[in-house]
C-alpha positions in Angstrom: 115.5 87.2 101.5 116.9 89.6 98.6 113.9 92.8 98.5 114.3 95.8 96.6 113.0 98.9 98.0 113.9 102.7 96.0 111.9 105.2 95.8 113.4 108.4 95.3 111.3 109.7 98.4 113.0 106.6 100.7 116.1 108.6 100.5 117.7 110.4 103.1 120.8 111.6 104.7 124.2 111.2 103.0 124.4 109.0 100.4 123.7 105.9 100.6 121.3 106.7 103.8 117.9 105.8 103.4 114.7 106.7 105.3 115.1 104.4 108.2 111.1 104.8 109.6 109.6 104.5 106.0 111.7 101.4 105.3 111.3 99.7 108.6 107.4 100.5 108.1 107.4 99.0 104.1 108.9 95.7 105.7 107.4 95.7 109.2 107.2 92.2 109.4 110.7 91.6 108.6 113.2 90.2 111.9 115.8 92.4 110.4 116.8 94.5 107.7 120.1 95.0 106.1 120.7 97.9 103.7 123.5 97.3 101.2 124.7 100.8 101.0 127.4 101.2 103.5 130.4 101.7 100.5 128.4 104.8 99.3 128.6 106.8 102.7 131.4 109.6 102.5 134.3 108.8 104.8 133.2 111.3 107.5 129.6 109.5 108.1 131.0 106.4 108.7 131.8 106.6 112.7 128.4 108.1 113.4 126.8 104.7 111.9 128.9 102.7 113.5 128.0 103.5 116.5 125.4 101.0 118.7 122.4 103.1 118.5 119.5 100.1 117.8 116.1 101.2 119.0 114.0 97.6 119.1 111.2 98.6 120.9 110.0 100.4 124.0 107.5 100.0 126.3 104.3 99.2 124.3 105.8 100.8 121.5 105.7 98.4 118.4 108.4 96.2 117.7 110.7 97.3 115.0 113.0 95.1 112.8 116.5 95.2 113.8 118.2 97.7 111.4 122.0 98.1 110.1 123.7 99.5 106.6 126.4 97.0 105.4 128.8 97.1 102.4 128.6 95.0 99.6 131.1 92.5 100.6 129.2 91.9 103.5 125.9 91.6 101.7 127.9 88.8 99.4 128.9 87.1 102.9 125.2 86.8 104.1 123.8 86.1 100.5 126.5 83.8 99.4 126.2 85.0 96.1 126.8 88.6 94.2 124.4 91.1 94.9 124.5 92.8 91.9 123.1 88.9 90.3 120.7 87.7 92.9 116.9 87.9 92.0 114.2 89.7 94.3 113.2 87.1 96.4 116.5 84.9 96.7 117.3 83.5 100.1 120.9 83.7 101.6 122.7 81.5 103.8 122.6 80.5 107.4 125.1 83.1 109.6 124.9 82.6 113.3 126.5 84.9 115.8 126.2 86.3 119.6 124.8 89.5 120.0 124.1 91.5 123.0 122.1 94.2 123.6 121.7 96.7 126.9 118.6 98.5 127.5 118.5 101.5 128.4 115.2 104.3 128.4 114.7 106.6 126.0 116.1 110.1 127.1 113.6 112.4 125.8 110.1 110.2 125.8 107.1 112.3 124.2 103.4 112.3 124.5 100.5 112.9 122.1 98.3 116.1 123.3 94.6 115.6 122.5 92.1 118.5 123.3 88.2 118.4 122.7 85.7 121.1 122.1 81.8 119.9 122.3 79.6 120.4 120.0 76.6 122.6 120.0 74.0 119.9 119.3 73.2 117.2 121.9 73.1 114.3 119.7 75.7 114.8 117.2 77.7 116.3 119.9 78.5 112.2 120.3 80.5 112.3 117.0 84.0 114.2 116.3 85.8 116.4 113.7 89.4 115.6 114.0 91.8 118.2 113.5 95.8 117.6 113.6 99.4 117.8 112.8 102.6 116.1 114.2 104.6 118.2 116.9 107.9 116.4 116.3 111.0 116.6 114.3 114.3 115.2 113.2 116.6 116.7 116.0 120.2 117.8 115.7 122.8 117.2 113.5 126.2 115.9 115.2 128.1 118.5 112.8 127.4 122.4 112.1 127.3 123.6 109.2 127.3 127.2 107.5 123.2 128.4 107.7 123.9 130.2 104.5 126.0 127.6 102.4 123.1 124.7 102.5 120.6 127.4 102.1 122.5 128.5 98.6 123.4 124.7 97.6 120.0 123.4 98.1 118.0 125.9 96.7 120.3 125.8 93.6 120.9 122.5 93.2 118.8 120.4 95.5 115.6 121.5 95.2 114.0 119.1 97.1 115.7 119.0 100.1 116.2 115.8 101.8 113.9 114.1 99.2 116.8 114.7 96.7 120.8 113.5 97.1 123.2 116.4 98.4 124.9 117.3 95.0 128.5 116.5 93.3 128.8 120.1 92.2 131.1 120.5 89.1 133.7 123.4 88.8 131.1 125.6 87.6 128.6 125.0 90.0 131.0 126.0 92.7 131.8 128.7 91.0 127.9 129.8 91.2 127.8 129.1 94.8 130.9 130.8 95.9 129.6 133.8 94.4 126.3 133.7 95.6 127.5 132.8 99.2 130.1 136.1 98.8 127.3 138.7 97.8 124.9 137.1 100.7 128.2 137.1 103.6 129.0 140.9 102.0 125.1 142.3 102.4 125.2 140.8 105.5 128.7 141.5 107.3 129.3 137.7 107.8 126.5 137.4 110.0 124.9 134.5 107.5 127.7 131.8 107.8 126.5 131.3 111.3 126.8 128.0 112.5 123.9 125.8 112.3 123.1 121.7 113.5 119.4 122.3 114.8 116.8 121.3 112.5 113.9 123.5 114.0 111.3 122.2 111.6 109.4 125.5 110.9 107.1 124.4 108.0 107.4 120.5 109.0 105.4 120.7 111.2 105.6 123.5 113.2 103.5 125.5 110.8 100.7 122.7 111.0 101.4 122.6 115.2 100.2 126.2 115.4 97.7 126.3 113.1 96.1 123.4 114.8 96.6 125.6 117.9 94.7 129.2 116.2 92.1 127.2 114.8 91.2 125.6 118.5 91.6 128.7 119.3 89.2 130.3 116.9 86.3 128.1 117.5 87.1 128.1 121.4 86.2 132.1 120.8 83.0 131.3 119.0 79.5 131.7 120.2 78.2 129.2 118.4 80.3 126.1 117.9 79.4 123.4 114.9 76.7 120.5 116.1 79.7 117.5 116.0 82.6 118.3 118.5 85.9 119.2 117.6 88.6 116.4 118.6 92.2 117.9 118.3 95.3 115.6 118.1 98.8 117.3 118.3 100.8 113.5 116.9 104.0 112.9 118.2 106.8 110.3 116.7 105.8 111.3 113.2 108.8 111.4 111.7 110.1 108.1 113.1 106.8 106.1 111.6 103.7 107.4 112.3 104.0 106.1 115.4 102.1 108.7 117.4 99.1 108.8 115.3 99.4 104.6 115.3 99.2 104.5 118.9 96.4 107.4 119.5 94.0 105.4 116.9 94.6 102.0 118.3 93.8 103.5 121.6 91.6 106.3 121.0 90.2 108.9 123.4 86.8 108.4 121.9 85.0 106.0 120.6 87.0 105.7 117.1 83.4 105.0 115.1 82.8 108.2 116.5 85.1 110.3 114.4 83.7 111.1 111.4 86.5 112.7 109.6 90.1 113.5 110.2 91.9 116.4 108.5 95.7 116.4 108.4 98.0 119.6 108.4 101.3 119.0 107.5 103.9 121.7 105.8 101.3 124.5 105.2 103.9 127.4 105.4 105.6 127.5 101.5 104.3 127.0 98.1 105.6 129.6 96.5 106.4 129.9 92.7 110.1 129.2 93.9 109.7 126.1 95.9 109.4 122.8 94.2 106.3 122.0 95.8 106.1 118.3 93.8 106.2 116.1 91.2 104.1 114.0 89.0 104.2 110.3 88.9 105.8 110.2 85.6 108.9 112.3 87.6 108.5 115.6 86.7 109.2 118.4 88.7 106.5 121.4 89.4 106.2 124.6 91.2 104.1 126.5 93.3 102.0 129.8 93.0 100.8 132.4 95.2 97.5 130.1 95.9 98.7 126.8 95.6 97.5 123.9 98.1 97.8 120.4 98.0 95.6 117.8 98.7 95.9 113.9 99.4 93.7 111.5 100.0 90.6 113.1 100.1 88.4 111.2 97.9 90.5 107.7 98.7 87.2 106.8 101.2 85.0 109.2 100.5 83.5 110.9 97.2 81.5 113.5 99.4 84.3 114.6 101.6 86.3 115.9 98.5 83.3 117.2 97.1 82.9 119.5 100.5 86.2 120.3 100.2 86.3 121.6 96.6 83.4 123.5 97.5 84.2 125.0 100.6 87.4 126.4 99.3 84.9 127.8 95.7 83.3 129.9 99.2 86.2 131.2 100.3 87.4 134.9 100.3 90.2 133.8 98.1 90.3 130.4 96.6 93.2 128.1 96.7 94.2 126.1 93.5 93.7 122.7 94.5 96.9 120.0 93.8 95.8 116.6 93.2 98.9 115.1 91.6 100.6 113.9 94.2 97.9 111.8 95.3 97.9 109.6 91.9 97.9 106.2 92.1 101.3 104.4 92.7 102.7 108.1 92.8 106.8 106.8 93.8 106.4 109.6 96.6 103.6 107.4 98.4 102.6 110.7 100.1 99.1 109.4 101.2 101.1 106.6 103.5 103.9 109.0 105.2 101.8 111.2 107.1 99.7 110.8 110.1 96.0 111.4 108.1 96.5 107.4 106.6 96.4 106.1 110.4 93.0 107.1 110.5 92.6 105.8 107.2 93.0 102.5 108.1 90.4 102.7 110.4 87.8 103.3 107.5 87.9 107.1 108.8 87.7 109.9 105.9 90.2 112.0 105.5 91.7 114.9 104.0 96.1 115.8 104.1 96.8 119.4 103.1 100.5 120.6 102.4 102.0 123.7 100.1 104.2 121.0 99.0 107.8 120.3 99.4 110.8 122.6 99.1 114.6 123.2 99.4 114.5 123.5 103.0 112.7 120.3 103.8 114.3 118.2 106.6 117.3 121.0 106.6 118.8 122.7 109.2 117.3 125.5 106.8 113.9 125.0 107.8 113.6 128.1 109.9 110.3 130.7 110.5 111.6 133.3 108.7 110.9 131.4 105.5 107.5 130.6 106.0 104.5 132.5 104.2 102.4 133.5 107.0 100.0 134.7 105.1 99.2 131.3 102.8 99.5 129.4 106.4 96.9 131.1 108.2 94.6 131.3 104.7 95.0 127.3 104.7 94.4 127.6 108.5 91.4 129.3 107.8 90.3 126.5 105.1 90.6 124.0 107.3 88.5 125.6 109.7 85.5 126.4 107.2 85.9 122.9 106.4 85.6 121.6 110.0 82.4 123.8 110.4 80.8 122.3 107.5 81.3 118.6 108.4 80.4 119.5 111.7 77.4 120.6 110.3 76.4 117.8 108.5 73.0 115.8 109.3 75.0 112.9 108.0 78.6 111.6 108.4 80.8 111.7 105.3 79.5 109.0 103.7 82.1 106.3 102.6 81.9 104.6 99.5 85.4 103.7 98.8 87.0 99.6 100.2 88.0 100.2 103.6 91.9 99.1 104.5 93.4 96.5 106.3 93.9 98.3 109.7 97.2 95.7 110.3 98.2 95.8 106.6 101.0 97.9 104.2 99.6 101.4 103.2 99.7 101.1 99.1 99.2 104.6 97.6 
């Protein structure tokens, strides 16, 4: 069946790539899916995907559709028509064939971390703040490329990172980056082109991994500890769909009813007035500030949980300007469904997702700690705290008063 999936978000990698986890996730139910991109790839991608590297399922990890890019001609084969005339919804023809498959484990399995701090009070120590982030990334890149020639490029010309396509730069453009990159090599002896293929994730989410960490640590050092525990929940597999925080919320450490509220940290480290942090459902662009924070979600199930929030920040020592437009409505981005906050959501559990936003760096090899504003990251840290004490507080639960989701159905933003 002919489906058309593209948002500008659902792109990644060279082009023609799309985001494989994201896609998979839209059209979970789906046997297989068959991306009709292959003739846009440049000419030195195309080995890497043509290599077998199908990951169905493992273990009691959820099944996946099977997954493969394919030109157009081969999309005509399998359609039996032109793809550029067939309607959303047409049905191709019937194409048998052998396939094999070997099994094999997975080389570097992963593991969620969950730690708990009780609560002062002796009934509501019964019910749980959750606090987390996702402690994974994308990995390596098969080929190295100059640190200081993406870094110029992007933040130039692709602004938001892998959300954007790598750029056709014209003679002129070039021209910019050559000099830029000739300055930058001169200041620093050469020592900038160093190779780079790791992608060490600094903002995503290594700055929400360690502020998770200093705020368990900061209430572990307190006398007196809010009345409602403190569940912590370091996600892993977020970046290949959720499926961490899927699996810890089907199979929770507590009783899931007892979780109250969940608050999600994810890429707290930027936001500066450089850094196009987002964009507005109607497509344009914005910047940051030296107190910018974003916020999803955090009305979708409950009024009174985005009403603590606003007001907690009003109390702090310096008070962030709140970001609500990337949580509109049908926002192309679909934010509130791609981090780890919404599989708690569809549990009916509140829940608040706080980013600085999105910038030049983002699923780079670029994305290294000596971009990251420590400064903004531990005041968000803080937040996030303040906020946990205050829930914690509470002689009631978050009340909700927003529909509740399907837990087994498509997150719509």
């Amino acid at each position: 069946m002919v489906l058309r999936y593209s948002p500008a978000a659902a792109t990644q990698g060279p082009p023609g790539g799309v985001d494989r986890a994201r896609v998979s996730r839209h059209f979970a139910n789906a046997a297989g899916i068959a991306i009709a991109s292959f003739d846009l790839f440049p000419k030195q991608f195309i080995p890497l995907y043509q290599q077998p590297n199908q990951l169905i399922r493992d273990g009691a990890d959820p099944d996946r559709p099977a997954f493969i890019y394919v030109s157009r001609k081969t999309a005509g084969v399998l359609l039996n028509a032109d793809i550029d005339s067939v309607k959303t919804g047409a049905t191709g023809t019937t194409v048998t064939s052998s396939p094999s498959f070997a099994e094999s484990a997975i080389k570097y399995p992963a593991r969620n971390v969950v730690a708990m701090i009780p609560g002062s009070d002796p009934v509501l120590r019964n019910e749980y703040v959750a606090i987390g982030a996702h402690n994974d990334h994308i990995g390596t890149s098969n080929r190295a490329v100059a640190h200081d020639s993406i870094y110029v490029v992007n933040h130039l010309f692709r602004s938001g990172g892998a959300e954007d396509r790598p750029p056709q730069l014209t003679p002129e453009q070039q021209a910019q980056v050559n000099s830029v990159l000739a300055d930058i090599r001169r200041r620093s002896n050469g020592a900038s082109a160093r190779p780079d293929s790791i992608y060490n994730g600094a903002d995503d989410d290594g700055s929400g991994s360690v502020s998770a960490l200093e705020i368990a640590e900061y209430f572990a050092t307190q006398k007196m500890k809010p009345k409602r525990s403190l569940l912590f929940v370091w996600h892993v597999g977020e970046e290949e769909g959720l499926y961490g925080s899927e699996w810890f919320t089907d199979h929770p450490t507590v009783t899931r009813d007892s979780i109250v509220a969940q608050l999600n940290m994810d890429m707290i480290g930027r936001g500066s007035a450089a850094d196009n942090t987002g964009i507005t459902a109607a497509g344009q662009r914005y910047n940051g500030s030296p107190n910018y924070l974003q916020l999803v979600g955090s009305r979708r199930l409950s009024t009174e949980l985005g009403n603590l929030a606003e007001s907690v920040n009003k109390g702090e020592k310096k008070p962030f300007s709140l970001d609500y437009a990337m949580d509109a409505n049908g926002h192309p981005n679909n934010i509130y469904c791609r981090s780890d906050h919404y599989e708690y959501a569809r549990y009916g559990i509140p829940i608040i997702f706080f980013t600085t936003g999105g910038h030049a760096d983002y699923h780079q090899v670029t994305d290294e700690p000596q971009y990251i504003d420590y400064d903004r990251m531990a005041r968000v840290a803080q937040y996030v705290a303040d906020l946990a004490t205050k829930v914690g507080d509470l002689s009631q639960r978050p009340v909700v008063d927003k529909p509740k989701p399907d837990p087994k159905g498509q997150c719509v933003q």
